[in-house]
SEMI-478021 format. One record per atom (N, C-alpha, C, CB): residue in one letter; y, x, z. Coordinates in steps of 0.05 Angstrom, whole numbers, plus 32768, in hexadecimal, padded with zeros to 4 digits. Glycine has a CB too. Layout:
# SEMI-478021
aYXZ/...
//
This chain:
# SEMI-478021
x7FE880118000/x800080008000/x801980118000/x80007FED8018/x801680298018/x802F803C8015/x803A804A7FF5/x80278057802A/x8023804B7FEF/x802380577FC7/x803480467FBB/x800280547FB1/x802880287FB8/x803180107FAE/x804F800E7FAD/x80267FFC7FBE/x805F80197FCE/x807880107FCB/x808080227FC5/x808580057FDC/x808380427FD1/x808E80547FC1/x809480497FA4/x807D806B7FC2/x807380467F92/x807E804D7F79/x8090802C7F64/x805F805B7F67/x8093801D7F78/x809D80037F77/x80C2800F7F77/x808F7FEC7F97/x80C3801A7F8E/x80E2801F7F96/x80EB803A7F7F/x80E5802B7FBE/x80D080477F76/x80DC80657F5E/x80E280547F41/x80BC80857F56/x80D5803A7F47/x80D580277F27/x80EE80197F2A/x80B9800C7F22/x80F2800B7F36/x810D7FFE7F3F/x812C80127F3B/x81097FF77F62/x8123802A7F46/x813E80327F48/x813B80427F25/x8146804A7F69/x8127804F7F24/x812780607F0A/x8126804F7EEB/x810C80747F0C/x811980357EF2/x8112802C7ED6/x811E80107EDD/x80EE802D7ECC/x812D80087EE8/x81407FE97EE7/x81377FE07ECD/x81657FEB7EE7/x813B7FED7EB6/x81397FD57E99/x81197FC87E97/x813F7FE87E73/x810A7FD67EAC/x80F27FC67E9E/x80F27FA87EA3/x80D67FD17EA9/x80DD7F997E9D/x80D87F837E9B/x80C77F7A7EBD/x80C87F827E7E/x80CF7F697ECA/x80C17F697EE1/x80A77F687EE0/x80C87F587EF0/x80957F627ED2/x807B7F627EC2/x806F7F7B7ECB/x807D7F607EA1/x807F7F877EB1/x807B7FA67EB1/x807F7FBC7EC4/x80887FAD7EA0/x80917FB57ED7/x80907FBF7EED/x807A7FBF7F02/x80A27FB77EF4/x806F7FA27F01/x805B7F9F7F12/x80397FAC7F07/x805C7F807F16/x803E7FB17EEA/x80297FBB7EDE/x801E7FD57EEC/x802F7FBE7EC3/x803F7FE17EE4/x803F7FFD7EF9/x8035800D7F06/x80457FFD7F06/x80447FF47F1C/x80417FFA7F3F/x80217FF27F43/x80597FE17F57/x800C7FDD7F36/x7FF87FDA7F39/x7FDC7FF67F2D/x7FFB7FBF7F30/x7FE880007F15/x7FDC80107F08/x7FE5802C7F04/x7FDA80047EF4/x8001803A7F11/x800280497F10/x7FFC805B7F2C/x801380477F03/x7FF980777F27/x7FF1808B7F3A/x8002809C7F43/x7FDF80987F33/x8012809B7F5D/x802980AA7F5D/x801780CC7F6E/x804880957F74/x802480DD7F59/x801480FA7F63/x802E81117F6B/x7FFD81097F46/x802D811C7F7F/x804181377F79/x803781537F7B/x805881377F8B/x804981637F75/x804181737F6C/x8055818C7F76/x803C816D7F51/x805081AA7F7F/x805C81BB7F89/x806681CC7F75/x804F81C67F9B/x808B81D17F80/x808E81E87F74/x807C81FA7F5F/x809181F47F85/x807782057F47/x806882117F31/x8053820C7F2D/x806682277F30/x804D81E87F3A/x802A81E67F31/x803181D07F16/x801081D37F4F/x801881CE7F06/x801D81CA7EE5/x801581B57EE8/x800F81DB7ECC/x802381A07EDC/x801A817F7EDA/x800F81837EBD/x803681637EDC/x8011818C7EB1/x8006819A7E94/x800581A77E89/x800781987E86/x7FE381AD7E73/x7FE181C77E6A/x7FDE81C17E50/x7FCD81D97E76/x7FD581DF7E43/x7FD081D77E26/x7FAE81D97E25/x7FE181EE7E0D/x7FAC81C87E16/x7F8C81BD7E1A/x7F8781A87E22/x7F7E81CA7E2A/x7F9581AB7E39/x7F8B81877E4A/x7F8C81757E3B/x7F9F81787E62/x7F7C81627E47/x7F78814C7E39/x7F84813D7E4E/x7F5A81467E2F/x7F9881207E38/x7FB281137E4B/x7F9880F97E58/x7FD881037E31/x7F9680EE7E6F/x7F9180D87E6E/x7FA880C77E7E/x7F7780D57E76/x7FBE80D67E81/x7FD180BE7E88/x7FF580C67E7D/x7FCF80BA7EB1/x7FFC80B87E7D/x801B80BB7E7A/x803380C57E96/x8023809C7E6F/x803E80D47E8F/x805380DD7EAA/x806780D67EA3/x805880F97EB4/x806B80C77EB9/x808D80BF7EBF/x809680C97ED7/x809380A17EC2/x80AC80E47ED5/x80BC80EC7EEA/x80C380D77EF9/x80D380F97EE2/x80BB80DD7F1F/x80CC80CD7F32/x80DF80DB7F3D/x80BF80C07F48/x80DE81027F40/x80E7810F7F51/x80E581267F4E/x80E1810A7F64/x80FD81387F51/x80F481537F48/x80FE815D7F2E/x80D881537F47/x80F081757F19/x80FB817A7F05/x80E081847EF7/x8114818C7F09/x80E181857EDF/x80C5818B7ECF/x80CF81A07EB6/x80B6816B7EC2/x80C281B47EB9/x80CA81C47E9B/x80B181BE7E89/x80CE81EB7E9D/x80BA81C17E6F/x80A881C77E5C/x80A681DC7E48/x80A681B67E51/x809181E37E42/x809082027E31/x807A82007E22/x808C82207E44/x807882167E0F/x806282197DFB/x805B82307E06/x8067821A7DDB/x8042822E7DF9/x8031824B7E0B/x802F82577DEB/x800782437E23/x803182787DF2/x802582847DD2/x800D828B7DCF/x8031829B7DC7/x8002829D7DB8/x7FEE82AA7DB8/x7FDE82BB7DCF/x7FF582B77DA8/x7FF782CD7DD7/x7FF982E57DE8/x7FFC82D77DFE/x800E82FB7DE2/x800782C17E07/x800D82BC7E25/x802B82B47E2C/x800582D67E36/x803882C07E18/x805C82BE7E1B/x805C829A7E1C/x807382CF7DF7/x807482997E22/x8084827A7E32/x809C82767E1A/x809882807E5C/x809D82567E0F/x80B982597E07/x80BD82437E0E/x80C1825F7DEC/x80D6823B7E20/x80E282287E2A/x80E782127E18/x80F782317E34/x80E181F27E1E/x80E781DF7E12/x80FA81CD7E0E/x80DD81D87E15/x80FD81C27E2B/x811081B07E3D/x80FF81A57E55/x811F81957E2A/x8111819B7E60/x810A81957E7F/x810F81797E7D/x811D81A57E99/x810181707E93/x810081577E99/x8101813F7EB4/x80EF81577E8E/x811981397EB5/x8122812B7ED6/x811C810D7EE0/x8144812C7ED9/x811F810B7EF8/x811280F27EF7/x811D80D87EE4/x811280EB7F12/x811380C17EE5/x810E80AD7ECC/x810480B87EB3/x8126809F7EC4/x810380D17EAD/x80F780DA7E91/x80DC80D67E8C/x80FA80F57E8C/x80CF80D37E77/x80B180DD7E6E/x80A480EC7E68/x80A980D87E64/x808F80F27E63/x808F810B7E54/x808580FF7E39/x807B81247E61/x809681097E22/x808980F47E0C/x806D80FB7E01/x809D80F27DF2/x807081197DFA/x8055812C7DF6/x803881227E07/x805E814E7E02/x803B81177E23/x802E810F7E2C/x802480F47E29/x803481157E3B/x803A80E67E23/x803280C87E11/x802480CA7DF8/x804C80B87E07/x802780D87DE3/x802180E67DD5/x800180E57DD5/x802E80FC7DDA/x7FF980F97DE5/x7FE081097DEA/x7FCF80F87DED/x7FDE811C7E00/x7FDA80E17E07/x7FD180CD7E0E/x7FC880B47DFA/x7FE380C77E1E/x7FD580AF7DEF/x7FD6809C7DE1/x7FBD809E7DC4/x7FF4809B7DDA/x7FC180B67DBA/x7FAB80B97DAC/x7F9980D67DB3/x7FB480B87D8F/x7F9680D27DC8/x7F8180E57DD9/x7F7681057DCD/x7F6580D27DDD/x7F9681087DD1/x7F9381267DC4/x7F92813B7DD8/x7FAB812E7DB0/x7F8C814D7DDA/x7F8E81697DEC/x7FB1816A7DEA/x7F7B818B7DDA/x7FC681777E0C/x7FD881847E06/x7FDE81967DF0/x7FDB818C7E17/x7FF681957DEC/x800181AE7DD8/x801581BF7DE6/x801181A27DBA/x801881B77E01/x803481C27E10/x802581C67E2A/x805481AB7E13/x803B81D57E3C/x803181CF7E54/x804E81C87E63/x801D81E97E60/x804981C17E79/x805A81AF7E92/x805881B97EA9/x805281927E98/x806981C77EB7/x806A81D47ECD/x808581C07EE8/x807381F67EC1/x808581C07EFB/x809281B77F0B/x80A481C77F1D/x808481AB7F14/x80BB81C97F13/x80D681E97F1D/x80D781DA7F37/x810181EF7F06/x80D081CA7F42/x80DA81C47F5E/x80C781B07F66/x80FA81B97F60/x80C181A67F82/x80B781897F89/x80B281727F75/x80C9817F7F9A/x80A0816A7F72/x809F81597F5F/x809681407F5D/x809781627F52/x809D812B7F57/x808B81177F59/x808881097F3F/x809381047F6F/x807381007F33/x806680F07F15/x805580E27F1A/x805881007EFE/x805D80C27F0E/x805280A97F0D/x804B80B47EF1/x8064808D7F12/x802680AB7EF8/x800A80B17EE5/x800680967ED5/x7FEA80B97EFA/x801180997EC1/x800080757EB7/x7FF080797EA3/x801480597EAA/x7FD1806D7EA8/x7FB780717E95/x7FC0806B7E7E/x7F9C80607E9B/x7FB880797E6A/x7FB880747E4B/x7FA5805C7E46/x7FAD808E7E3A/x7F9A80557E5D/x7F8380347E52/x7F9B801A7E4A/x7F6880217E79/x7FB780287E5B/x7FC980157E5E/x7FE480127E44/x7FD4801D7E7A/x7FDD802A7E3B/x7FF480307E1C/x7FF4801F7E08/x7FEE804C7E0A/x7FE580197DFE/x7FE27FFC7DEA/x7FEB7FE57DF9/x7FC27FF47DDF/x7FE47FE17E11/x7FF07FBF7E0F/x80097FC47E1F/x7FDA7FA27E20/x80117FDB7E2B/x802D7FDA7E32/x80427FE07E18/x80307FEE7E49/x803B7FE97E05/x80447FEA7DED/x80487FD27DD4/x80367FFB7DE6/x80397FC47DD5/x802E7FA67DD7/x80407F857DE2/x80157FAB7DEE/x80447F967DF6/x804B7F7A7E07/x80627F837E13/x80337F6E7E20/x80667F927E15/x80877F9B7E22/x809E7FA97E15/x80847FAD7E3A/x80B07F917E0C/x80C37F9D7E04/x80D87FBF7E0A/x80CC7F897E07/x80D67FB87E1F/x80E57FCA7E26/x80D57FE77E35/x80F77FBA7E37/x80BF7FE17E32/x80AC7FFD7E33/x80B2800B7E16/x80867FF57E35/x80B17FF37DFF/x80AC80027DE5/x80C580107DD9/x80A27FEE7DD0/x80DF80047DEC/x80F980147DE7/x80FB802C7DEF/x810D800A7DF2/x80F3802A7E0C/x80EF803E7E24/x80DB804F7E12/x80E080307E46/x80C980507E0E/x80B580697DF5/x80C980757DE0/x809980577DDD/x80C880637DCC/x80E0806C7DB9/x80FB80807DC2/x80EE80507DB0/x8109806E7DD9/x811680877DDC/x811080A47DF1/x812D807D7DE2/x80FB809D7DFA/x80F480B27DFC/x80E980C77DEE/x80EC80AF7E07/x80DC80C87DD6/x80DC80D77DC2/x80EB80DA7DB4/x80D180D67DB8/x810B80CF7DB0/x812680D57DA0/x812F80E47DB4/x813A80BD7D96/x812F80E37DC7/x814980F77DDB/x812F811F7DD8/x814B80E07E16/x811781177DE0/x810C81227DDF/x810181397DC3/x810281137DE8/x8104811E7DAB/x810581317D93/x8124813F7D94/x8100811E7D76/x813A813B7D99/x815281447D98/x8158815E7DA8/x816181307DA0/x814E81637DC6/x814781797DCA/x813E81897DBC/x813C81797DD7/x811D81877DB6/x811581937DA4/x812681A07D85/x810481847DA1/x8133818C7D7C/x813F81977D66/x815481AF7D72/x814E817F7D54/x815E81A97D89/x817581BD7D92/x816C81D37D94/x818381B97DAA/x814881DA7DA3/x814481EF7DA4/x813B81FD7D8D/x813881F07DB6/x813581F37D7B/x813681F97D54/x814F82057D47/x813481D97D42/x816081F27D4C/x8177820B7D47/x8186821B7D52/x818882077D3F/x817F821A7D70/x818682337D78/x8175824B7D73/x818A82327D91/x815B824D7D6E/x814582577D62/x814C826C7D46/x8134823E7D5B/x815582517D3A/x8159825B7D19/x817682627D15/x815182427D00/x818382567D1B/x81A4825B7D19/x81B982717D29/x81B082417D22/x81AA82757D41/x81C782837D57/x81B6829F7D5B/x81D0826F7D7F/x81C782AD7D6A/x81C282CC7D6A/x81B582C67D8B/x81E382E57D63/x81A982DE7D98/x819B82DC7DB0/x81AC82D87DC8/x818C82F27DB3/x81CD82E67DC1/x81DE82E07DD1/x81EC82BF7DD8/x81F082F17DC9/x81EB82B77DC7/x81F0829F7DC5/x81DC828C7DCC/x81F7829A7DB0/x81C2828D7DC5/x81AF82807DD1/x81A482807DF0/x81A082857DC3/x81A782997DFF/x81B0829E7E19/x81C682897E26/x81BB82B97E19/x81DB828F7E17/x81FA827A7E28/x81EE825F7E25/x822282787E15/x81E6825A7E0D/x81DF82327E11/x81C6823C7E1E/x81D782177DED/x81A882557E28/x819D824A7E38/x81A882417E56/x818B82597E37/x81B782527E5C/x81C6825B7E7B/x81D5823A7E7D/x81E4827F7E79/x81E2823C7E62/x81F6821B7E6A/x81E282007E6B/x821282127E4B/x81C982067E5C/x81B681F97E69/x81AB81EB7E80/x81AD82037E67/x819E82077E83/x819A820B7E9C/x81A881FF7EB4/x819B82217E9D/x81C9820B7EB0/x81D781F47ECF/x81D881DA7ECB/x81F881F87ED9/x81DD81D47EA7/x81DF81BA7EB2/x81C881B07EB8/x81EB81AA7EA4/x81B081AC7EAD/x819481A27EB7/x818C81AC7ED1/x817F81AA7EA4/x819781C37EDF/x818C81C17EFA/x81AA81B97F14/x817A81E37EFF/x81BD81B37EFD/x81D381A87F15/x81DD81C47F2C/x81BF818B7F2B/x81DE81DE7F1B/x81E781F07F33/x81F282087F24/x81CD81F97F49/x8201820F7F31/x8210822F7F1B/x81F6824A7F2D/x8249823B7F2A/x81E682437F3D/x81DD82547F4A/x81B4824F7F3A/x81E7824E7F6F/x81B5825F7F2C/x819F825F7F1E/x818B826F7F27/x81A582637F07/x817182697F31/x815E82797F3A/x815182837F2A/x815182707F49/x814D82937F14/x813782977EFD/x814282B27EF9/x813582807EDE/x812C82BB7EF1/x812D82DA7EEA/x813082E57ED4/x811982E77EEF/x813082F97ECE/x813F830E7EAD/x812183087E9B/x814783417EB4/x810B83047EAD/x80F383027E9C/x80F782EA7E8C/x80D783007EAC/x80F282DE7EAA/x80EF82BB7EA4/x80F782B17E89/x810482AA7EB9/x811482BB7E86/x812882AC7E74/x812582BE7E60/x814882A67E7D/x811582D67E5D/x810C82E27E40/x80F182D17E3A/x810583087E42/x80DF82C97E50/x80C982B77E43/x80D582A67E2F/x80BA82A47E58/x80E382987E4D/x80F182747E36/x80FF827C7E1C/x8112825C7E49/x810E82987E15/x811A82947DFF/x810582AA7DE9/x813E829C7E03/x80EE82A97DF5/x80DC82BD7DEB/x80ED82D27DDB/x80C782AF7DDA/x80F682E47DEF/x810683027DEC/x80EF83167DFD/x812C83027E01/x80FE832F7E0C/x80F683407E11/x8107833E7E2B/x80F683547DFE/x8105834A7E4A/x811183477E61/x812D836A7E5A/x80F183477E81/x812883767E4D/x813A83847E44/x8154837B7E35/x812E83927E39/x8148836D7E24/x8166835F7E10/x816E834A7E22/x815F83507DEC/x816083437E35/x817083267E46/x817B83357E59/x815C83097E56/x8171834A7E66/x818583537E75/x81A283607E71/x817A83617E80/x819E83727E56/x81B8837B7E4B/x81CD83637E44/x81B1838A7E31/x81BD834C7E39/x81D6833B7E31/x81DD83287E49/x81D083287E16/x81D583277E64/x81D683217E7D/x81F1832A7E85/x81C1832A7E8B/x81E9834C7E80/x820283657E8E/x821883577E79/x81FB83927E88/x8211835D7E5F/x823A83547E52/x823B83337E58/x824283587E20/x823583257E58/x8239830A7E64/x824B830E7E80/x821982FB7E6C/x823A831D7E8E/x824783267EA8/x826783377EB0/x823283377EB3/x8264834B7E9E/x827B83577E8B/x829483497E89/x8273835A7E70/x828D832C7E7A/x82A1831D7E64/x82A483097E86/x8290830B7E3B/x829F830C7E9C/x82A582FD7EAE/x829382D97EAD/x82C482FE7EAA/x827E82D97E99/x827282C27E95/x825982BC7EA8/x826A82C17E7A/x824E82D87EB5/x823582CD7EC6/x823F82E57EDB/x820F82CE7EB5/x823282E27EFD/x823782FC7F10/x820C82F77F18/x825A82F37F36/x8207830C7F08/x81F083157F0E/x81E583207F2D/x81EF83287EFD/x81DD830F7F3E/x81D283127F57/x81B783207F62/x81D182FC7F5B/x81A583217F70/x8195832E7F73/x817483177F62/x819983387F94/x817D83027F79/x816182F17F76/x816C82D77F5F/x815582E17F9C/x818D82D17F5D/x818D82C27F45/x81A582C87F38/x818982A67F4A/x81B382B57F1C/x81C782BE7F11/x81D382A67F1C/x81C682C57EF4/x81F182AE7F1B/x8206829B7F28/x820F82977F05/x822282AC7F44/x820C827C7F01/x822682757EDF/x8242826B7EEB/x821A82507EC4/x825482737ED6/x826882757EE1/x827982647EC9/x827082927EE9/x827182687EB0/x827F82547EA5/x827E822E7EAA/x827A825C7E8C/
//
């Protein structure tokens, strides 16, 4: 029963447009799970059998390479989905990404037995999908041309301006590696372009994180 209301009161406040129906579908069928600091709500391989919907917390996503390297996707806060996971779900494919949790976390699990007739029968689930794969493809395209279009220095400043705004802080905990995974660089060229950033008065490089300053 304690499950029940939690994930009653994360539906209410996070998803108001649904349909009261659909809400109750939910709260009856969904599985509220959390999850610690750097443990993976998803891998590549897995096989999806439910859908995640952020209640709490923050979620990154990345591609894994050949070799093991990381390249950052976008993140994901509460009311979001994961669409990739709808995705997977829906026509029962293995991950292609994986999903890690940068902080405390909490995700409402809803079975893929349930994706057809909530797709089906609820209007405003089938909006709620849709745009979740338009905001979601749109990321994606951003990280495409910053990819193909901008120089490494530049792709650094929109990661960093990123970064605060999606984690809400000029005090950024991540390391010279870290942020050569996500922009799949080398921890040498992120640190040099760290120092002239720092230089030009745009970041004050700290021990354990970077302070942004623009």
């Amino acid at each position: 029963m304690k499950n029940e209301v939690n994930i009653s009161e994360y539906i209410q406040v996070l998803f108001p447009q649904f349909e009261p129906a659909l809400k109750q579908i939910l709260i009856e069928n969904g599985v509220l799970k959390s999850f610690e600091a750097g443990e993976m709500l998803m891998q590549t391989g897995q096989n999806m059998r439910s859908t995640i919907l952020i209640a709490e917390g923050l979620v990154k996503l990345y591609r894994e390479g050949d070799e093991g390297n990381e390249f950052f996707m976008y993140y994901l806060h509460p009311g979001n989905a994961c669409a990739l996971s709808m995705i997977c779900a829906t026509k029962q494919e293995t991950s292609q990404v994986m999903a890690k949790a940068v902080e405390p976390t909490k995700g409402l699990m809803i079975p893929i037995s349930l994706m057809d007739t909530l797709m089906k029968e609820y209007k405003t689930w089938y909006y709620f999908v849709l745009e979740t794969y338009r905001s979601r493809f749109e990321e994606l395209l951003t990280v495409v041309d910053n990819i193909a279009f901008k120089s490494m220095d530049e792709r650094l400043e929109f990661y960093l301006k990123k970064q605060h705004r999606d984690l809400k802080s000029r005090s950024l905990t991540i390391t010279h590696g870290e942020i050569a995974n996500d922009l799949n660089s080398s921890r040498e060229v992120i640190s040099r372009l760290l120092k002239k950033m720092e230089q030009r008065g745009e970041v004050i490089l700290h021990r354990n994180y970077i302070e942004y300053l623009k």
